[in-house]
N, C-alpha and C positions, 0 to 999 in steps of 0.2 A: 618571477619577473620574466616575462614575455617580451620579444619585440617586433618590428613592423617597419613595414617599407617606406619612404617617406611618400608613396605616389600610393601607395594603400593595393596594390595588386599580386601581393604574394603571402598573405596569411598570416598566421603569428611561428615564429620561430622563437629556441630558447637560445642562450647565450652559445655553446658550443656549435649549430648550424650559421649564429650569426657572425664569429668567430671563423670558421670556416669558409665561408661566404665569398666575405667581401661586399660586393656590389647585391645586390636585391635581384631577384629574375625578372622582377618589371623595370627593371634600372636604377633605382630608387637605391636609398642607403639605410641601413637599419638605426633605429631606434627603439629608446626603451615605451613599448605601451604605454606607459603612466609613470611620469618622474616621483621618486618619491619628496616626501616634504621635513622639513625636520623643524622641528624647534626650538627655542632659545636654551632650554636648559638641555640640548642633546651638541647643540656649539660649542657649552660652556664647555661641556665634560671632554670635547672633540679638542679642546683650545689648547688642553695638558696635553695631548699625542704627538709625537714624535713625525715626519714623515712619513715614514717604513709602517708606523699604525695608522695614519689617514689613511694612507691606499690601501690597507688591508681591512679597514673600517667602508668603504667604499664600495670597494672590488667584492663585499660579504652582500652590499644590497642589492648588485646588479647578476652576480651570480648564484644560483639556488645549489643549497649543501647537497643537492639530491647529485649536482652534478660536479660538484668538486668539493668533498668533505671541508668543512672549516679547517682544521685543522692543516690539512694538505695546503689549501688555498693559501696556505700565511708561512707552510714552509715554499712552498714555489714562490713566493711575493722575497722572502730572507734569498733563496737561492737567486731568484734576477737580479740583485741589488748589492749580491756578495764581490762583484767585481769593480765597484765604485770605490772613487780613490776619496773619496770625504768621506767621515767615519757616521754623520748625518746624511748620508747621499746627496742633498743639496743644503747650499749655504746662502743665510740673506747675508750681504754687506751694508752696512749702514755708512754713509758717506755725507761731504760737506752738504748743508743747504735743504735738507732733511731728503735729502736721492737715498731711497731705498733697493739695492740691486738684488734680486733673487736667482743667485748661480743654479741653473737647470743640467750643467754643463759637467760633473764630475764624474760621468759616464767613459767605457773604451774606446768612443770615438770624440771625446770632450766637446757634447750634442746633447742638447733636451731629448732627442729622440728616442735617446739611449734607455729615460725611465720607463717610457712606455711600451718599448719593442723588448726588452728585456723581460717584462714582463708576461707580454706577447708569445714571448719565443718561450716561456713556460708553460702558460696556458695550452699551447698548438701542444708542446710536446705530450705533458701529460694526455690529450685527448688521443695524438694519434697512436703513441704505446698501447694505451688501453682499446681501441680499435682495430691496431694494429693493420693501420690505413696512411698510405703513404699522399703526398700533397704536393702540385709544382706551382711556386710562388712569384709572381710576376710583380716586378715594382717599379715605379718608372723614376728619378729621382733629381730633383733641382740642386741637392750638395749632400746633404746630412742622412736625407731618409736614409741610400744605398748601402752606406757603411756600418748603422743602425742597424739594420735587417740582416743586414751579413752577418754580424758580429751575434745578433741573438739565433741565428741558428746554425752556424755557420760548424762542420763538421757531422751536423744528424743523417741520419741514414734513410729518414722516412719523411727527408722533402729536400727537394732542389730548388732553388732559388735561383731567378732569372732578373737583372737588371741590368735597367738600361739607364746611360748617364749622359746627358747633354756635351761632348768634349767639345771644350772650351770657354763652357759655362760656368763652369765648376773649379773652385782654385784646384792648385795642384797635391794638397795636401789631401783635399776631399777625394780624388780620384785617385792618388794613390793608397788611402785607406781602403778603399774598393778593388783596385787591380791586385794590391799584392796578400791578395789572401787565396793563397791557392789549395783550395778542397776539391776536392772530386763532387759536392754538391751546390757551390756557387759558380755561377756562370754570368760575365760581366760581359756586356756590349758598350764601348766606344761608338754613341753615335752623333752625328755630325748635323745636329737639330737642336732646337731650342728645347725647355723642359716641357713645355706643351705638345710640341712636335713629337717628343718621345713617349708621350701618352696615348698618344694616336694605334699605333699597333695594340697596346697593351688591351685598350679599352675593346677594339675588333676582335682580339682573340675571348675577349669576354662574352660578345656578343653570339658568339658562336657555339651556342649552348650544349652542342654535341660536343663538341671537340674540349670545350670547359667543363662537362659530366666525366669526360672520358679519362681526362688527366687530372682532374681535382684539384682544377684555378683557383686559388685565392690570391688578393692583394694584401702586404701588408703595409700601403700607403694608410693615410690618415682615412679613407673611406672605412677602414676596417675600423668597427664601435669599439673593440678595445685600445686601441691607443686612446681614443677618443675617451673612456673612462678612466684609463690612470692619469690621465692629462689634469684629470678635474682633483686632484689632489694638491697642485700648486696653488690655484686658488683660495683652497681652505689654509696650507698651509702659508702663505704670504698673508691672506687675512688674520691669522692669529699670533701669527710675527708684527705686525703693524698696527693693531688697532690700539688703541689707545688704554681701554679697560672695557670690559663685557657687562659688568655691575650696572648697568644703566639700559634701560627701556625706553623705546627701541635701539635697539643695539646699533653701536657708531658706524660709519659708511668707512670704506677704505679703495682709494681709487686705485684699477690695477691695468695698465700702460703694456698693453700686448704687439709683440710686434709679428706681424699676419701675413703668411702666405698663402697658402692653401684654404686658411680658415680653422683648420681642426682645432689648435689650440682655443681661439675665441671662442671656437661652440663649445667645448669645455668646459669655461669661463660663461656661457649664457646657461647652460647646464647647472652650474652650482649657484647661478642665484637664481633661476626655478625652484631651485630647492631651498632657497630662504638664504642663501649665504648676502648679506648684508654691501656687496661690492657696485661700483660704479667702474664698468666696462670701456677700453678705449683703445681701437684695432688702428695702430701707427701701421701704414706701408708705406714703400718707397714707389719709387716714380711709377711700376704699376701699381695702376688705383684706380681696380675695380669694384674693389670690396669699400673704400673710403668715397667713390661718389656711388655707390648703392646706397650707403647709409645717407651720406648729405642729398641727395636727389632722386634716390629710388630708382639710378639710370643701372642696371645690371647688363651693361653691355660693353664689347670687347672693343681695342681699340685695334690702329690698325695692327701693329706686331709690338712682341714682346722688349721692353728696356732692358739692356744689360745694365746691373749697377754694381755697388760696391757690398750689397746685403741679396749677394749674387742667390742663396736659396730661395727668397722671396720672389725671384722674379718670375711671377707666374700669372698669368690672363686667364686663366679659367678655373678658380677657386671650388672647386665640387662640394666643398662642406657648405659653401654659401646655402647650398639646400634643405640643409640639417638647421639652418637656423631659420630661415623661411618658413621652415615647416614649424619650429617652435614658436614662433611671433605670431603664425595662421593659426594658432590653438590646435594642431594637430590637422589640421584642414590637408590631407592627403588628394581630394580631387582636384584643389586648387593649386597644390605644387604640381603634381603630372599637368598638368595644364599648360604653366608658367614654364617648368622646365623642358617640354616639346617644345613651346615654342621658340624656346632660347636655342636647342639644338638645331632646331632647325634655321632661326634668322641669326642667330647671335647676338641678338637684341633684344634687352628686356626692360620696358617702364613697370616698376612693378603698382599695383592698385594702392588705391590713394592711405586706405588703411592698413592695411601691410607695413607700408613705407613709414605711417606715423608712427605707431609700434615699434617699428625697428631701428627708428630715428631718437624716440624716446627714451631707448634703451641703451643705444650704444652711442658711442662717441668716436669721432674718426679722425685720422689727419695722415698726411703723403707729404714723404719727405725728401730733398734729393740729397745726390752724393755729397754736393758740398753742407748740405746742413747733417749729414753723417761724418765727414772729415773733424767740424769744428765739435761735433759734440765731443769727439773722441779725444782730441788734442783738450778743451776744456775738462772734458772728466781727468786726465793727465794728467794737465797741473795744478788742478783743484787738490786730486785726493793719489796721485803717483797711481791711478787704477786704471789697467787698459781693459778697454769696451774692445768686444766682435762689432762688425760694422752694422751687425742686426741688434743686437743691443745695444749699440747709440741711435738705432732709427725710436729705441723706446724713450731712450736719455733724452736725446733731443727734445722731444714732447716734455718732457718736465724741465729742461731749461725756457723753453718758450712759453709754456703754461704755467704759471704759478697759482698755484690752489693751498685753500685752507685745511683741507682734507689732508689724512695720511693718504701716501700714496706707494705704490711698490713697482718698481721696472723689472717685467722677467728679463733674464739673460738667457738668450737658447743656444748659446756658445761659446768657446773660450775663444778670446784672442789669436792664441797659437795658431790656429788653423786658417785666419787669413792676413799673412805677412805683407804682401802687394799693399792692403788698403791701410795697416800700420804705417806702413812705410810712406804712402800718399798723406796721410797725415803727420807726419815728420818724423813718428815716435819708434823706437828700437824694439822690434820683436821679441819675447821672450820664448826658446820653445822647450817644450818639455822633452828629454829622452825620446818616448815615445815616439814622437814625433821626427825626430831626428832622424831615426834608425830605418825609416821609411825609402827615404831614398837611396840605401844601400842594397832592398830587397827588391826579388827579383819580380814582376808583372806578367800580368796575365790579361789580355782582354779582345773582344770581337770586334772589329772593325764594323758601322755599317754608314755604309755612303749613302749622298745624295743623290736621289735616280734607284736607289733599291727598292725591292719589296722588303721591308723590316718587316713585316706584321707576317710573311712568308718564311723568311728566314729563320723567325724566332719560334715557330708553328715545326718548321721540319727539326730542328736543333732539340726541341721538347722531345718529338715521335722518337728522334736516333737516341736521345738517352732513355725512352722509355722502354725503348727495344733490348737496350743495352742491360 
């Protein structure tokens, strides 16, 4: 398994450079050459596996044994997954009115992000040991990624991690899972910009290809393909939790209700039914809805600034994965994203071609939701079923109280409750918090200030050079 830039300008790479990476050197994001295909009786056999074997059934067809033995790849897959507090790593809930909730969220930072950066933060290790090549990891983050990426490499010797967090964007539970983790190899910035705003440096130090050869940039945002591949194992495993029975030809649809930031998750989700997975796709966001009038109108363009809401990670105007799916609806058409995507960088505005649009409209399904229709999903899923939603998984809830479909359907959950008390609380209902949680605000912080009227993208360039020096 090969992969390739979405804009076709940087060759084939294997998993471990694309892994490394991050971003493409023609800008572009990686993907797999050629999605594999499975069929009916390779689902059936898939439908008995457990989580912890999906993604190890997965993570075997995107990486070659040449470069991580079998064997290895399924103990590093046990080892990211050892610190999950479900003894299945994730759990569906089955609730009133056939709501199907699929908890992403029993990770150290109680965050879907946790399964794929964990495993992430395996993959990087094993390569740079055996390299014996150290890495500085730059991540910008809307609530969950920063704490995610922390926690998976958070004390290694042969990479430093750099993130940056929207302050005041972010509850306070998010930001102090990030400030109070104090390693000599994480380094937190407090900056005083929206989640897009704090992408802005991150993305110029990338651009800068000496200075990114020199110190071995990688992102471990959603742009990095492996998140993007363990991602696709919630898919299968919600489809095989909900379908009705497999004995039947062609195998039954099961609708699966994504709630979309960035996009990563959703290209996931368009990834595994490339591959034959039997699902009907539906990207819920909150009041930005870029990615929801791309699909209903093919308008791929920004508005004027970002909405703070109450599923504060999602709030993000410039979706980068949007690309990774562009490029799969274009059949691979790499001239035609570098095309679409200059032009976006450059106006910020994208109508995308007529066929594109019907593809990507045929495909997926969308809808923008606001705070108040996040408040009543939350207080209804309460006293439906006594179950509290994160306010990003009522942005999915919501879509299946408002839609009623005759199809199984599955709501991911990509976070627990606990971690945003303010929008409990705006919905009337009493916070539960776990220990964990609790003990947060007793430790002590750590973090970089950066103001409005600074060079960030200067700041974060000389802070890199003095620990490399160091």
């Amino acid at each position: 398994m090969e992969y390739v830039s979405t804009r076709g300008g940087a060759g084939t790479v294997d998993f471990e450079e694309a892994l490394l990476s991050g971003y493409a050197p023609d800008g572009g994001l990686f993907m797999p050459q050629h999605i594999p295909s499975l069929d009916q009786d390779t689902l059936q056999s898939w439908s008995r596996l457990s989580y912890r074997q999906l993604v190890k059934e997965l993570c075997c067809l995107f990486i070659t044994p040449e470069l991580i033995p079998r064997n290895t790849l399924h103990d590093l897959i046990d080892k990211a997954f050892s610190r999950f507090r479900h003894k299945d790593v994730v759990h569906l809930s089955r609730l009133k009115d056939g709501l199907n909730v699929l908890e992403l969220w029993h990770g150290v930072t109680f965050a879907f992000k946790d399964l794929s950066l964990s495993c992430t933060g395996q993959f990087l290790q094993y390569f740079l040991e055996k390299k014996k090549k150290h890495v500085t990891i730059l991540v910008g983050t809307s609530g969950d990624t920063g704490s995610s990426a922390i926690e998976s490499v958070r004390g290694q010797k042969n990479m430093d991690i750099f993130v940056l967090l929207p302050k005041g964007f972010c509850t306070q539970i998010q930001e102090l899972q990030m400030t109070t983790v104090i390693e000599d190899n994480v380094h937190v910035f407090a900056a005083h910009g929206n989640s897009d705003e704090v992408d802005e440096p991150i993305k110029e130090l990338f651009a800068d290809v000496d200075f990114a050869r020199k110190h071995n940039l990688m992102s471990l945002n959603s742009i990095n393909w492996s998140r993007i591949m363990v991602q696709m194992a919630h898919y299968f495993y919600a489809y095989f939790q909900c379908a009705p029975s497999l004995d039947t030809t062609p195998l039954p649809v099961v609708e699966i209700v994504v709630p979309t930031g960035a996009g990563g998750n959703i290209t996931a989700g368009c990834i595994a039914q490339k591959m034959g997975l039997p699902i009907r796709l539906v990207a819920v966001v909150n009041s930005n809805d870029i990615i929801h009038r791309t699909i209903q109108h093919g308008d791929f363009s920004l508005s004027e600034s970002v909405k703070a809401t109450l599923a504060s990670a999602m709030d993000i105007q410039e979706p980068y994965n949007v690309e990774r799916i562009l490029w799969l609806f274009s059949d691979s058409n790499s001239h035609l994203i570098k095309t679409l995507m200059e032009q976006f960088s450059v106006s910020k505005s994208l109508k995308l071609p007529e066929d594109l649009h019907r593809k990507l409209s045929e495909t997926l399904c969308s809808c923008s939701v606001s705070n108040e229709d996040i408040v009543r999903a939350m207080r209804r899923c309460w006293e439906e079923n006594c179950y509290l939603l994160c306010p990003h998984s009522a942005v999915a809830v919501h879509y299946h109280y408002s839609q009623p479909t005759g199809m199984p359907r599955c709501c991911l959950a990509p976070a627990s409750a606990a971690k945003f008390q303010d929008a409990l609380l705006r919905a009337g209902l009493v916070p539960q918090l776990p220990p964990e949680i609790t003990a947060l605000t007793a430790m002590e912080t750590r973090s970089t200030p950066l103001e409005r009227g600074q060079d960030w993208a200067r700041m974060l360039r000389e802070r890199i050079e003095a620990i490399a020096q160091r």
